[in-house]
DOKOLMAR-661786 format. One record per residue (C-alpha): residue number from 1; residue in one letter; z, y, x. Coordinates in steps of 0.05 Angstrom, whole numbers, always signed. Last residue first. Example, Ala and Ser with C-alpha at 12.3 -4.5 7.8 and 13.67 -1.06 7.14 Angstrom:
2,s,+143,-21,+273
1,a,+156,-90,+246
END
This chain:
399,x,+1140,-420,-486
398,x,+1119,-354,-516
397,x,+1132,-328,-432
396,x,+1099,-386,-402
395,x,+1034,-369,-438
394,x,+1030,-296,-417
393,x,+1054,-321,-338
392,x,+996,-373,-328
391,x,+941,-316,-363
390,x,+974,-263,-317
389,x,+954,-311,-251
388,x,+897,-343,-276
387,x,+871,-262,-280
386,x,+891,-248,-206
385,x,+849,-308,-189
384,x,+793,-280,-221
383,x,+799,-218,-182
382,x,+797,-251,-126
381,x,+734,-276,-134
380,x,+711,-206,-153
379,x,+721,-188,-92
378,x,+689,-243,-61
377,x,+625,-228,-90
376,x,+620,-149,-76
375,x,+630,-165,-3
374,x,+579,-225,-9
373,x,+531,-158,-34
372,x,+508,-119,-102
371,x,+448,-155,-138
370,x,+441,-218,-93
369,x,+511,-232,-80
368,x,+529,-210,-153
367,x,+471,-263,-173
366,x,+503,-319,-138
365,x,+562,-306,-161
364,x,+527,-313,-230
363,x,+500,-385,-214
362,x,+554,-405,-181
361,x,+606,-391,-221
360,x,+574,-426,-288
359,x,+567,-490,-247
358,x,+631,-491,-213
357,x,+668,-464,-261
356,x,+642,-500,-320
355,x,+646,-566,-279
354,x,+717,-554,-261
353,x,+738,-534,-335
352,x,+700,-609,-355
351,x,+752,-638,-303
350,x,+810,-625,-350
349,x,+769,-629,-415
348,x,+758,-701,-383
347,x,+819,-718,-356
346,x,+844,-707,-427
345,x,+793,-748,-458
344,x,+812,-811,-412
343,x,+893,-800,-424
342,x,+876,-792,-498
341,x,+902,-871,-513
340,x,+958,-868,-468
339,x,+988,-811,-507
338,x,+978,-739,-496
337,x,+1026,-684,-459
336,x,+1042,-708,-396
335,x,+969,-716,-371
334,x,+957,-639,-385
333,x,+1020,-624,-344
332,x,+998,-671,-290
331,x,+934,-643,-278
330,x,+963,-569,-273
329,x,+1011,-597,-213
328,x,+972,-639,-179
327,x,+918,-570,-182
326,x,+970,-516,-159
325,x,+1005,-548,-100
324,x,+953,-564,-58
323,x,+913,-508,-86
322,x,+947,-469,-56
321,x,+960,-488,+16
320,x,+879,-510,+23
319,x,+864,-432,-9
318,x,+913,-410,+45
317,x,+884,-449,+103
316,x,+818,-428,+93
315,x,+828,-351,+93
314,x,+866,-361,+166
313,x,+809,-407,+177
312,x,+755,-341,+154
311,x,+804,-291,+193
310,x,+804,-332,+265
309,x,+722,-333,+256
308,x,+725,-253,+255
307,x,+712,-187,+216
306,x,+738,-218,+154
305,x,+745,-160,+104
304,x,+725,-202,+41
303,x,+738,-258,+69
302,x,+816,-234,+63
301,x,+816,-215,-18
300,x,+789,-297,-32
299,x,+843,-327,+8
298,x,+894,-280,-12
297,x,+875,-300,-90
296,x,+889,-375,-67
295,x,+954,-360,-38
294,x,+981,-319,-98
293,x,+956,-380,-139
292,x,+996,-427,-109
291,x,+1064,-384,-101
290,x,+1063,-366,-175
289,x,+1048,-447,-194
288,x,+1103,-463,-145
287,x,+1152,-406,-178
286,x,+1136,-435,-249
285,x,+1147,-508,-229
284,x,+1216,-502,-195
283,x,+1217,-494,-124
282,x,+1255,-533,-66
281,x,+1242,-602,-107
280,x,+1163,-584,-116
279,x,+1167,-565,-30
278,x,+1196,-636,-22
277,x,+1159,-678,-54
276,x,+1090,-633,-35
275,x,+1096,-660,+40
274,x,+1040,-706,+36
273,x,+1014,-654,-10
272,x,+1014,-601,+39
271,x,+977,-646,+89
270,x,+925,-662,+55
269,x,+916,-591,+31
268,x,+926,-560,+101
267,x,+866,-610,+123
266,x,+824,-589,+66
265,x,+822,-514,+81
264,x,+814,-525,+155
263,x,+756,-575,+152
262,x,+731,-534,+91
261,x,+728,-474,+138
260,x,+699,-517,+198
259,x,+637,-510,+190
258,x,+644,-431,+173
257,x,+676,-424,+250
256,x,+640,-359,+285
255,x,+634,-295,+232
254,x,+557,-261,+260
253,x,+557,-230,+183
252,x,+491,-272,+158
251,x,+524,-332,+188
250,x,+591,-316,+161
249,x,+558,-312,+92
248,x,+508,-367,+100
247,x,+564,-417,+109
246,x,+610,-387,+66
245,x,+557,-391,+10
244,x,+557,-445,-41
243,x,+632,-467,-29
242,x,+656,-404,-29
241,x,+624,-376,-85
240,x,+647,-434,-126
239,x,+720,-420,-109
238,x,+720,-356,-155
237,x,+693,-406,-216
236,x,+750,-451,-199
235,x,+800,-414,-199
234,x,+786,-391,-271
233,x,+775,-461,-297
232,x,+840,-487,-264
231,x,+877,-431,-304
230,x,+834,-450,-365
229,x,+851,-530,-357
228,x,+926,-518,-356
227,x,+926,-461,-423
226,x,+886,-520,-463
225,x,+916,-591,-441
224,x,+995,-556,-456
223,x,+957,-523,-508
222,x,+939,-575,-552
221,x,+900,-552,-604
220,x,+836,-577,-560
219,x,+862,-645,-556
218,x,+877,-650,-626
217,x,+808,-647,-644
216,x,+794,-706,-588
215,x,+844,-755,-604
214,x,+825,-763,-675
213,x,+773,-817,-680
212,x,+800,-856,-620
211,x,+879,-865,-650
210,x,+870,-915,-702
209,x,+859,-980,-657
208,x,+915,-973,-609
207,x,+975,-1002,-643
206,x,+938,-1058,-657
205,x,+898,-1069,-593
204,x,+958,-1075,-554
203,x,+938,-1136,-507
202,x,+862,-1112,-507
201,x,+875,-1040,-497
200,x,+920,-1055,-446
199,x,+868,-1101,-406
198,x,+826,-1049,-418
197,x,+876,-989,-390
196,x,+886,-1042,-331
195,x,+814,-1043,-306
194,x,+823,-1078,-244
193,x,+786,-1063,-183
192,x,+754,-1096,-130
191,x,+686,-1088,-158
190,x,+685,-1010,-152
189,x,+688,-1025,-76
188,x,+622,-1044,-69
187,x,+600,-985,-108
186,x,+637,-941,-64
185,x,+595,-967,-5
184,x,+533,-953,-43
183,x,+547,-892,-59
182,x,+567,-870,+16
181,x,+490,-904,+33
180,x,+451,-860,-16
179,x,+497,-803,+1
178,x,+482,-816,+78
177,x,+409,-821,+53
176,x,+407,-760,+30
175,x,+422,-720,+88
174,x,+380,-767,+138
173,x,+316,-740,+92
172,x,+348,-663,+103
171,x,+346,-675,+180
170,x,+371,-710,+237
169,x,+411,-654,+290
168,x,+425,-599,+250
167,x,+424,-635,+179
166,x,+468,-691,+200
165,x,+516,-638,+234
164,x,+517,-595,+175
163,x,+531,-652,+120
162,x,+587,-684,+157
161,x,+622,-620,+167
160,x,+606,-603,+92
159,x,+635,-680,+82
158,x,+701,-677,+129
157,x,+750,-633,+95
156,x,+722,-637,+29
155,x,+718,-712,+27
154,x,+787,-718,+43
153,x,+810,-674,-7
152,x,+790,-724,-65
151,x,+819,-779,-33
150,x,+883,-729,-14
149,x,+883,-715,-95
148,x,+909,-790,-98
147,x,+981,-773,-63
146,x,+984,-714,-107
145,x,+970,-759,-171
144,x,+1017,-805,-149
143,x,+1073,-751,-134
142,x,+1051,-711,-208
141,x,+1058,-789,-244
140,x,+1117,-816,-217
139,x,+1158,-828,-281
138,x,+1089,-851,-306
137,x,+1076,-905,-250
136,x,+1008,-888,-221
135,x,+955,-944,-255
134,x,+930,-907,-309
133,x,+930,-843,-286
132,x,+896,-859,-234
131,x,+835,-896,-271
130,x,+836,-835,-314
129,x,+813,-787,-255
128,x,+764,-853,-223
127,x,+732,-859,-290
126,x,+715,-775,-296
125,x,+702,-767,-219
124,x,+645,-829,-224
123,x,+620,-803,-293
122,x,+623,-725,-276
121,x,+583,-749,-212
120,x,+536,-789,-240
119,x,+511,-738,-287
118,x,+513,-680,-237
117,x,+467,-727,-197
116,x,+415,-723,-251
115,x,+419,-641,-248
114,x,+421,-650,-182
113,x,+352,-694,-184
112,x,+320,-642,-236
111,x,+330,-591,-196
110,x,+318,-613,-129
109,x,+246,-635,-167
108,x,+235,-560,-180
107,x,+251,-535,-115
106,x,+203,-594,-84
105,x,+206,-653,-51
104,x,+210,-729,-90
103,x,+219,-787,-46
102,x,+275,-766,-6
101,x,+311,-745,-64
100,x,+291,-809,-99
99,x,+352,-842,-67
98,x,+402,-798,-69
97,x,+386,-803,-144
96,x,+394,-870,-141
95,x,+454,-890,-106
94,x,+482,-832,-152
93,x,+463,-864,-224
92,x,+494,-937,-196
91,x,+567,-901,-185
90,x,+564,-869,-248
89,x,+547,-942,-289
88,x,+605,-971,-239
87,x,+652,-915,-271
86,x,+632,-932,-331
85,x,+646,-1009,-324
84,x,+707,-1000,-285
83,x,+739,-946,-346
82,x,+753,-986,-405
81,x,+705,-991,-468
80,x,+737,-936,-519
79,x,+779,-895,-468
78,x,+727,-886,-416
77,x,+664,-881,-476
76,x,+710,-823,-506
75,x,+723,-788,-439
74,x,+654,-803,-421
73,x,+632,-766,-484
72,x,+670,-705,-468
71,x,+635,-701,-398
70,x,+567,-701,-417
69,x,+552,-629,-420
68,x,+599,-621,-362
67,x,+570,-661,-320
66,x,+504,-630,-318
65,x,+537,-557,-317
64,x,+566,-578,-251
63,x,+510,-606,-211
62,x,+468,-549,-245
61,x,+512,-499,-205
60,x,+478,-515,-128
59,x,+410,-513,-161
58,x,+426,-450,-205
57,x,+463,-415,-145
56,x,+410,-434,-85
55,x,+350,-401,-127
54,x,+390,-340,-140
53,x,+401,-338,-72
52,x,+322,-352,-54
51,x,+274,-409,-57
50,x,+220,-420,+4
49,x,+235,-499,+11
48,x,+280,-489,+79
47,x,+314,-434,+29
46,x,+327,-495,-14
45,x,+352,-538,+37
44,x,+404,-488,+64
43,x,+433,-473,+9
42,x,+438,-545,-3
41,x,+476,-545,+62
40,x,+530,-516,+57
39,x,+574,-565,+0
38,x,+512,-620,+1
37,x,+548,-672,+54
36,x,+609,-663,-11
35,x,+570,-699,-53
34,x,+564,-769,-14
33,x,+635,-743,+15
32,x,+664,-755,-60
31,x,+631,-816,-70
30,x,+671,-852,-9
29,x,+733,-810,-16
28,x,+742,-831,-94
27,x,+723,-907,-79
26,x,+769,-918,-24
25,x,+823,-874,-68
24,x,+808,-930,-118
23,x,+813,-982,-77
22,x,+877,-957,-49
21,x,+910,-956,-126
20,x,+887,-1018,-144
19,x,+916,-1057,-84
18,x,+986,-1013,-98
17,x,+1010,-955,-65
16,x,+1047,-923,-120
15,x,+1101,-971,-114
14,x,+1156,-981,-169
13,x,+1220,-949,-155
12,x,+1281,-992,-146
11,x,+1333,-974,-195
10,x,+1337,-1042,-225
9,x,+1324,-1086,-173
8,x,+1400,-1054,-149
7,x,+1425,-1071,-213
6,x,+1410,-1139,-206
5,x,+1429,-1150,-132
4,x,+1499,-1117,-146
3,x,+1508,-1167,-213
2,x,+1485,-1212,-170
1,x,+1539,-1207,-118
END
């Protein structure tokens, strides 16, 4: 009888859902909607302050280009010091910039401030990435991080929505206090947690201490981290247009429903990868990554020719589909191929592709739109997705 007992402890699975592991997707969906309240509406803002398009791209995009300048070097602080007291330093950098947003009003001051928030941001997203991966069981590592990509969904499902309806009914100041508040909240939280990778680090500090100076050149000739974080990149920089200007697209083009196109979008990626055990065992990897980014190139192709609201959620829900299964999926590749020790740099090359995207992409989407037309735009967002496509298939066909 204990020999049955025994071997049946032995085979049980270890939990994903842990204390840790709630906190921090408390944490992930409380920042995440203090950024996400902007996704519409800082369009919005800076034509309420007389800027135009262009204007919108390079404020909206500097969020992005901010954290990627610094994150390589949080990846090397995360896996040098731990990752609670970064990601608390993040945390504390966002309370205050929502803060002095209210304070300080102008194009050029939004500027600075986002450009300041983009620093808290790539820290907060950065520590709360690595704190994942440190506390999902490995053998479960692309479930757990599918599971924890919901706390980053979340936020885009309900923080544009969020966003509009404070801005329609209370105002910009009300807009930046929510973040200022959110922040806060997540900062609270931050406290809870404990920093396993340190408390690693500290028990194995032998066999850890000569792997920091290295970790990072090899890195980039790894191309399991490499090919990942450039298909990633590439979607990215075609999603950027849609997050800075659905909502003025379909309002400029009489399309009903733009607040709720992240609503839609997010909601069929929650619920995708609650179900995303299943669909991974029905497909094997390279069909799922095929299938993923099919979807989110049809998403790009059919606002292009939306002629009504029923098109732009139709749109919605196949870029929510997609990347559902596309971006666990990527993220757990890269984390798969370094050791414990590069786990913090890797999430941050990973996420650095994100920032490029979305800061780069912006800002010259955002002159196509203004140059040629949203038609023009969107295009040549799906275009880009066509081109993660063949670079996915050229590197899986010389593995």
């Amino acid at each position: 009888m204990n020999e049955v007992k025994s071997k049946t402890k032995a085979v049980t699975k270890p939990s994903i859902f842990t204390k840790d592991f709630i906190l921090l997707m408390g944490v992930t969906m409380l920042s995440g909607t203090a950024i996400t309240t902007q996704m519409g509406t800082l369009p919005l803002y800076v034509k309420h302050l007389g800027g135009s398009n262009a204007n919108s791209g390079i404020i909206v995009g500097i969020l992005g280009i901010a954290a990627l300048l610094f994150r390589l070097p949080i990846g090397y602080l995360l896996d040098r010091f731990g990752r609670k007291i970064i990601l608390e330093i993040g945390l504390i950098i966002l309370i205050v910039d929502f803060s002095v947003l209210n304070i300080w009003v102008s194009l050029t001051s939004l500027l600075v401030l986002r450009f300041i928030q983009g620093i808290g941001d790539g820290i907060q997203s950065t520590s709360t990435g690595s704190f994942a991966a440190d506390i999902i069981p490995p053998n479960n590592l692309t479930e757990g991080l599918g599971y924890f990509s919901i706390a980053q969904s979340v936020p885009q499902a309900f923080g544009p929505m969020i966003g509009l309806t404070i801005v329609d009914h209370l105002g910009f100041q009300y807009l930046f206090g929510c973040g200022a508040l959110l922040s806060l909240l997540a900062f609270g939280l931050s406290f809870q947690l404990k920093d396993h990778y340190l408390a690693n680090r500290l028990t194995h500090k032998s066999d850890m201490v000569n792997h920091d100076h290295h970790s990072l050149q090899s890195l980039f000739h790894n191309r399991a981290v490499i090919i990942p974080s450039t298909i990633v990149f590439l979607i990215c920089l075609a999603n950027s247009g849609i997050i800075a200007f659905i909502v003025q697209y379909a309002r400029q083009n009489h399309l009903s429903g733009s607040s709720y196109y992240f609503l839609v979008s997010s909601i069929v990626t929650i619920l995708v990868r609650i179900f995303s055990n299943q669909l991974l065992a029905a497909l094997n990897q390279r069909l799922t990554i095929v299938i993923s980014i099919l979807l989110i190139a049809s998403d790009f192709f059919l606002i292009a020719i939306a002629t009504n609201g029923f098109q732009l959620l139709l749109a919605a829900a196949f870029y929510g589909a997609g990347i559902a299964m596309l971006l666990p999926t990527m993220n757990a590749i890269v984390l798969n191929s370094v050791s414990t020790t590069q786990k913090g740099s890797a999430t941050a090359i990973f996420s650095a592709a994100l920032d490029v995207a979305y800061g780069g992409g912006v800002i010259v989407l955002g002159f196509i739109a203004s140059w040629f037309s949203f038609f023009i735009m969107f295009l040549t967002c799906g275009s880009l997705a066509i081109l993660a496509l063949g670079v996915w298939g050229v590197w899986k066909m010389r593995v």
